[in-house]
N, C-alpha and C positions, 0 to 999 in steps of 0.2 A: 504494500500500500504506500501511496505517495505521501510525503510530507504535507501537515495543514496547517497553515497561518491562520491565526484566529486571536481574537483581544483574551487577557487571560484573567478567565474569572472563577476558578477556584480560591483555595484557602490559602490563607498567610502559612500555616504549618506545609502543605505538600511543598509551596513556593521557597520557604527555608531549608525542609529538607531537599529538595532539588539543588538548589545551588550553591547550598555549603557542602552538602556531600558530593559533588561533582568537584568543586574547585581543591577538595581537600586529598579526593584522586588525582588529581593534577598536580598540585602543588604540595602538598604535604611535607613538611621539615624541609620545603626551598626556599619559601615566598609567603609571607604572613598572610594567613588569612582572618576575614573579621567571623565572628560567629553571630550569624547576620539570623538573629531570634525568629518565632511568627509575629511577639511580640512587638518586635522592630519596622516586622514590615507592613503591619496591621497600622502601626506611628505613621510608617511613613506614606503609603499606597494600596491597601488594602481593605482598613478600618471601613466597618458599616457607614460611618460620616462622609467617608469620600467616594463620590460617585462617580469621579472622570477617572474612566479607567482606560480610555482610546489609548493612548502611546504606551498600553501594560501588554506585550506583541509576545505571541508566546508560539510556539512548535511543536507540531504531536504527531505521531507515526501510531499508529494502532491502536488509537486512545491511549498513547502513553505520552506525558512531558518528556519531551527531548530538548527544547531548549528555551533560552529565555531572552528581553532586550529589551528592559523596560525604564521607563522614564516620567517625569512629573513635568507637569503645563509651570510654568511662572512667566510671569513678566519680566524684562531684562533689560537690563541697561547697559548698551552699545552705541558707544562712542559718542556719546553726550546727548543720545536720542532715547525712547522709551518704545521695545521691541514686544512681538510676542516670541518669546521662546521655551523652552522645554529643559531639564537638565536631568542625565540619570544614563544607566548601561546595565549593571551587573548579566555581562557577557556572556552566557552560560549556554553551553551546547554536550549534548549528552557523546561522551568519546562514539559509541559505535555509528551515528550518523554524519561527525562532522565532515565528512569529504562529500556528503550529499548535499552541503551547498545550502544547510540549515542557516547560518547566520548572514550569510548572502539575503537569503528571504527575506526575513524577519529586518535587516538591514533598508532595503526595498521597500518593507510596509508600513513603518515608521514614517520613513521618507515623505512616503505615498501621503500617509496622514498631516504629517506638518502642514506638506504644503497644502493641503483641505482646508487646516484652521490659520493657513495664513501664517505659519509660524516659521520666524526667519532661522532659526536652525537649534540645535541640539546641543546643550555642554557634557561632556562625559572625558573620561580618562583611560588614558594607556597607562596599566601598573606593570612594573616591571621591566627587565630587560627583554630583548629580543629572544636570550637564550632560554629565559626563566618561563616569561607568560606570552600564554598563547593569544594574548588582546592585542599589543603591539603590531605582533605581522597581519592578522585579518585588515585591524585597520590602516595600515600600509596599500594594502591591497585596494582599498575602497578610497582610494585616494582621489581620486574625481571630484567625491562628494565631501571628503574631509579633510580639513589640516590640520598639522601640526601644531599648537598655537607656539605653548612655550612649554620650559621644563618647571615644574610645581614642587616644591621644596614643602615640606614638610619638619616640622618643630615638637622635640621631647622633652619630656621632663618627668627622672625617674624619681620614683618613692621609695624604693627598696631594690639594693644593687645585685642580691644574692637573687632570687626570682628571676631577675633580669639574666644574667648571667648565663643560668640553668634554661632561659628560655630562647636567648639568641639563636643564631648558627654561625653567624660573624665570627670569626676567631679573633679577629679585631678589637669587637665592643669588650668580647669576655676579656681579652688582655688589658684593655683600657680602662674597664671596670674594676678590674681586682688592681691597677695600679693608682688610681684614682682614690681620694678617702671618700669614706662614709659621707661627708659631710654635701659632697654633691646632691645626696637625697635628703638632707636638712630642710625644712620650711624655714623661713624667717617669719614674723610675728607682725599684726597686721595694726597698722597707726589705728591708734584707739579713739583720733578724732575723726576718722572715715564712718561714715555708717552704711552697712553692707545687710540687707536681708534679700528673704526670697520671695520670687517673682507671684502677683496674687493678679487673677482676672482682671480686676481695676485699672492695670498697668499696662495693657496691652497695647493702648493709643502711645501713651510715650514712649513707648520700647520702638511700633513702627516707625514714627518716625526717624528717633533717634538712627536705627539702622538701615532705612533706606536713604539719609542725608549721608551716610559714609558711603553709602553702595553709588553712590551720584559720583564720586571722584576720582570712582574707577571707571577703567576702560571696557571693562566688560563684568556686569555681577547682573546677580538675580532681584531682581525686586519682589518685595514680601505684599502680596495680600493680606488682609485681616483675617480670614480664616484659616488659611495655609498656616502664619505666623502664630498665631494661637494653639494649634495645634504642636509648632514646634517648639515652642517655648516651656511647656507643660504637659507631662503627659507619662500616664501610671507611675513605678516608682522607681525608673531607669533615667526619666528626661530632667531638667529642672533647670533654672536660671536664675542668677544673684545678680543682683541690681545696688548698685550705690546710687545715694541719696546725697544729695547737699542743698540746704534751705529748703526741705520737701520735696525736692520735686528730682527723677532721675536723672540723671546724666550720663549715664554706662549701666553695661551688662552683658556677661559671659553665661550664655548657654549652653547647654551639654549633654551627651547621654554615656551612659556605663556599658562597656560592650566588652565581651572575651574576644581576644586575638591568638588565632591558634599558628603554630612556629614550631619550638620544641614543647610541645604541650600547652598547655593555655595559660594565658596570662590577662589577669583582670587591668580592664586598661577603661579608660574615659576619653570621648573625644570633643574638644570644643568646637563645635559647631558656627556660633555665632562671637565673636567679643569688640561690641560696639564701645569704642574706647575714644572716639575724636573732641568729645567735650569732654571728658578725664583730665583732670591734673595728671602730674607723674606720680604724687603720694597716692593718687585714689586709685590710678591704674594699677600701681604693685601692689597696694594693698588687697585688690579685688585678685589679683592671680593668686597672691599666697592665702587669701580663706577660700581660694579653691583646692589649691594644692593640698592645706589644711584639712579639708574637709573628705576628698579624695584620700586623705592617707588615714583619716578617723574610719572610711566605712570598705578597708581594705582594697583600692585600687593602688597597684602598683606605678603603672603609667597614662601619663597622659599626651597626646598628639594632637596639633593644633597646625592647619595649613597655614601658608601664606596668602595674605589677604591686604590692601589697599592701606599705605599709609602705616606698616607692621610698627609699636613701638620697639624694634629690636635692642635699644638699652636695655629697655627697663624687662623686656622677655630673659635676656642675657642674666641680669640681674637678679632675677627668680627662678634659673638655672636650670631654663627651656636652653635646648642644643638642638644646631639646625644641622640637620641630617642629609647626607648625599643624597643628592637627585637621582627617583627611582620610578617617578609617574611625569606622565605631560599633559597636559590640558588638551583638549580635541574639541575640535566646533566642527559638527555634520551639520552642513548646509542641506536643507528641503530642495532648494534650487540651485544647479551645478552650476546656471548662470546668472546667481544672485549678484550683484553688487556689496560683496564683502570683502574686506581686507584685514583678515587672522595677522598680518605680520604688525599692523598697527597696536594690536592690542600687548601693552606693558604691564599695569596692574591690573588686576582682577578679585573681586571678594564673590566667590560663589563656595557651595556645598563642597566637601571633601566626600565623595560616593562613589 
């Protein structure tokens, strides 16, 4: 029976088990994978709440999932104009079909649909190297419709060195870890005149804008809906977001979710998703990383990873003893239209999703 392209509207669990048990046959002790929950994906695109599920492009051979390429609608903001676009991949093709031209498809029906809804093109990522992962060369391959953008740097910050260590496969980090003190997974203590709580319904109009006025100064980010943002910023007891206050009213906030990263076996790690930091002083800013950091080493997360994003404050990240990590992903814009009027080589900053 022939391959069928269809929107994919099963459950969050078949959808996790599919494509962490696929990527961890792949990849396993080469190439970190996230343990990408039902929970996670029920947050992010599956949930009874979310009803667009058009760009969720799935593959099936016998009524069985074979493969996956899916993506989230948002608004976007390119090159100083306000776009519709789409951001999302988790690339997934079951090994026994991929030379039948499964992600070719699915490739094609994204496509197809963008350009339906008018949508100037798709942000997703190439992890890995060429040797390692197998996203890289498909999207090489599809190069008509995609570029290159740039290389995406990604930012750590460990809690506990011994975890880390047992969980790398770098011979490198583990050498540089056990030569390094203890004291790199130290927190420092958070000025007591900042005031730092967590994020409540109430907040959700100051949060947006605060974080679509920073998303404005990049070259290419996503812009936050009210529903969407809401959604992101809260949600069961994995997501959450701390917000500092000065004279009432907010000025910053780092949001985040707690995710296992599987490598040499799992390691409890959090990822900062959002950290709107452009009205922050420098006291308010370090102090909001280190009652995260804080907070993360109270409820047993080892590490945390934090992309590159528009305007980074890299002192004061330095400072709270985030380390920016060799470039191992690249940013990809799949154009709907192969002769759209875009130009990938202009874009320098970006604040979009790490996915």
């Amino acid at each position: 029976m022939s391959i069928e392209i269809r929107t994919y509207n099963g459950s969050a669990e078949e959808l996790s088990e599919f494509i962490v048990g696929n990527w961890l046959k792949s990849y396993a002790g080469k190439m970190a994978v996230p343990d990408w929950s039902p929970a996670y994906f029920d947050w992010q695109m599956t949930g009874p709440e979310i009803t667009d599920r058009e760009y969720l492009i799935s593959a099936w051979k016998d009524g069985k999932l074979v493969g996956t390429l899916l993506a989230m609608p948002f608004p976007m903001w390119y090159l100083g104009q306000e776009v519709i676009g789409a951001q999302g991949s988790w690339l997934t093709v079951d090994p026994e079909v991929r030379r039948a031209g499964a992600a070719k498809m699915m490739a094609l029906e994204v496509a197809k649909r963008q350009r339906e809804r008018n949508c100037m093109a798709r942000v997703g990522y190439a992890f890995g190297t060429g040797k390692t992962s197998l996203g890289p060369r498909f999207w090489k391959t599809a190069k008509e419709n995609t570029s290159f953008v740039k290389p995406v740097r990604l930012w750590a910050r460990l809690l506990d060195s011994k975890t880390f260590i047992d969980w790398t496969n770098k011979t490198l980090e583990r050498t540089m870890m056990q030569i390094l003190p203890n004291a790199v997974c130290n927190v420092d203590p958070v000025s007591s005149d900042v005031t730092i709580r967590d994020y409540v319904p109430e907040d959700l109009q100051s949060c947006q804008e605060l974080i679509n006025c920073q998303a404005k100064t990049a070259d290419l980010a996503i812009l936050w809906p009210t529903d969407r943002l809401q959604r992101q910023l809260q949600h069961s007891d994995f997501v959450n977001t701390m917000l500092v206050i000065r004279d009432e009213k907010i000025v910053g906030f780092l949001n985040y979710h707690k995710i296992g990263i599987h490598l040499r076996g799992v390691i409890p790690a959090a990822i900062v998703d959002i950290l709107a930091c452009q009205e922050m002083t420098n006291k308010e800013t370090n102090s909001l990383l280190n009652a995260f950091c804080q907070r993360m080493k109270d409820e047993g997360v080892k590490m945390m990873l934090l992309r590159e994003f528009v305007n980074q404050p890299i002192r004061l990240l330095l400072k709270s003893r985030f380390i920016p990590q060799p470039v191992d992903s690249t940013l990809l814009l799949s154009r709907s239209d192969p002769q759209a009027d875009i130009t990938p080589s202009k874009v320098k900053s970006i604040q979009v999703l790490w996915r």
